[in-house]
Wavefront OBJ file of the C-alpha trace (Angstrom):
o trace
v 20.847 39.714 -16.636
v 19.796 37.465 -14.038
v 16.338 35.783 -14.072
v 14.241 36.422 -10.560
v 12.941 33.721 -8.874
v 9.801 33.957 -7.177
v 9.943 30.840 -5.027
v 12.924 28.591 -3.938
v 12.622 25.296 -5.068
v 12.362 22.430 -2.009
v 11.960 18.383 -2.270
v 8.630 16.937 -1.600
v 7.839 13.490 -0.848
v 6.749 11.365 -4.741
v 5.280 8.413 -4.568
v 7.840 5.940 -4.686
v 9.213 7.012 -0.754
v 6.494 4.325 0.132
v 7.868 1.831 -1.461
v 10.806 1.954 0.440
v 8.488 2.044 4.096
v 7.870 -1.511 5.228
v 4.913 -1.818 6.899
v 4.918 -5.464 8.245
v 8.164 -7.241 8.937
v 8.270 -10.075 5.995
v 9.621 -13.698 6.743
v 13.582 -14.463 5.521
v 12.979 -15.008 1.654
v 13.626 -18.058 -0.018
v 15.262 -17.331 -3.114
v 14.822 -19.819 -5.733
v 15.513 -17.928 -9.472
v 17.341 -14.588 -10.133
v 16.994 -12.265 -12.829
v 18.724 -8.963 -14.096
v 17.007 -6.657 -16.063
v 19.224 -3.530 -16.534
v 20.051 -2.204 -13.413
v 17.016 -3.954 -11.966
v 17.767 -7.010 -10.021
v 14.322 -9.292 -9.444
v 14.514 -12.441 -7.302
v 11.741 -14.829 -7.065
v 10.726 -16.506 -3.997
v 9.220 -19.468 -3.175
v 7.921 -19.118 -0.273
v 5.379 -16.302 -0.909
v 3.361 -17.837 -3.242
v -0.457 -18.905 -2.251
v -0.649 -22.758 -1.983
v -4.132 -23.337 -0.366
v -7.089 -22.916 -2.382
v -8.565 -20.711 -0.605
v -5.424 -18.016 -1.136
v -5.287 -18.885 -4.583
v -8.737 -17.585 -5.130
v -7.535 -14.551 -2.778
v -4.910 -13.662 -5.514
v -7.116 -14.314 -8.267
v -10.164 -12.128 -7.011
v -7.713 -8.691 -6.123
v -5.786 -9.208 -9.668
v -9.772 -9.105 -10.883
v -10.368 -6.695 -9.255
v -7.264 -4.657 -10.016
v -7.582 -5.447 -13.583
v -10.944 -4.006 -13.872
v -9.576 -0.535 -11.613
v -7.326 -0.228 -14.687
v -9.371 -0.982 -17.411
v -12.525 1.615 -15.819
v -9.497 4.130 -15.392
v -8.704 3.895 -19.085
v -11.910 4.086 -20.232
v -12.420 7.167 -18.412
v -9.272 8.650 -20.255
v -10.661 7.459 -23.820
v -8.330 4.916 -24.137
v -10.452 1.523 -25.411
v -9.277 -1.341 -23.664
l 1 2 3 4 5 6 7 8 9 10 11 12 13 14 15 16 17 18 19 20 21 22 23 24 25 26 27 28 29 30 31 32 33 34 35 36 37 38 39 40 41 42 43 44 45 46 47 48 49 50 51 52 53 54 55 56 57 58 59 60 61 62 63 64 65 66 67 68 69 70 71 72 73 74 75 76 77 78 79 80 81
């Protein structure tokens, strides 16, 4: 006997279509080290990492920030971080 469906299944966008958008054109990498994890592939670039002081402290204040997103977002789940 066959099972009715009540609606027909279609693809919505997840999250992870962004990733693939590029929303700025980015400057020819400069691949210095190359790594395979898996299937992943990750090359690391010298040329994007902060060398004034200023942009270091850039960096440093979002991952602070960032880091405290998470850790308010566990705590709200009941995880204890």
């Amino acid at each position: 006997m066959a099972v009715p469906q009540s609606a027909v299944h279609t693809h919505t966008l997840r999250g992870d279509v962004m990733v693939q958008q590029k929303r700025f054109p980015l400057p020819e990498a400069n691949i210095v080290e190359t790594y395979q994890f898996g299937e992943s592939k990750v090359h690391i670039c010298d040329n994007y990492i902060a060398q004034t002081p200023e942009a270091i402290q850039k960096v440093l204040k979002n991952l602070h920030a960032k880091g405290w997103d998470i850790a308010l977002k566990l705590r709200e789940q009941g995880i204890e971080v």
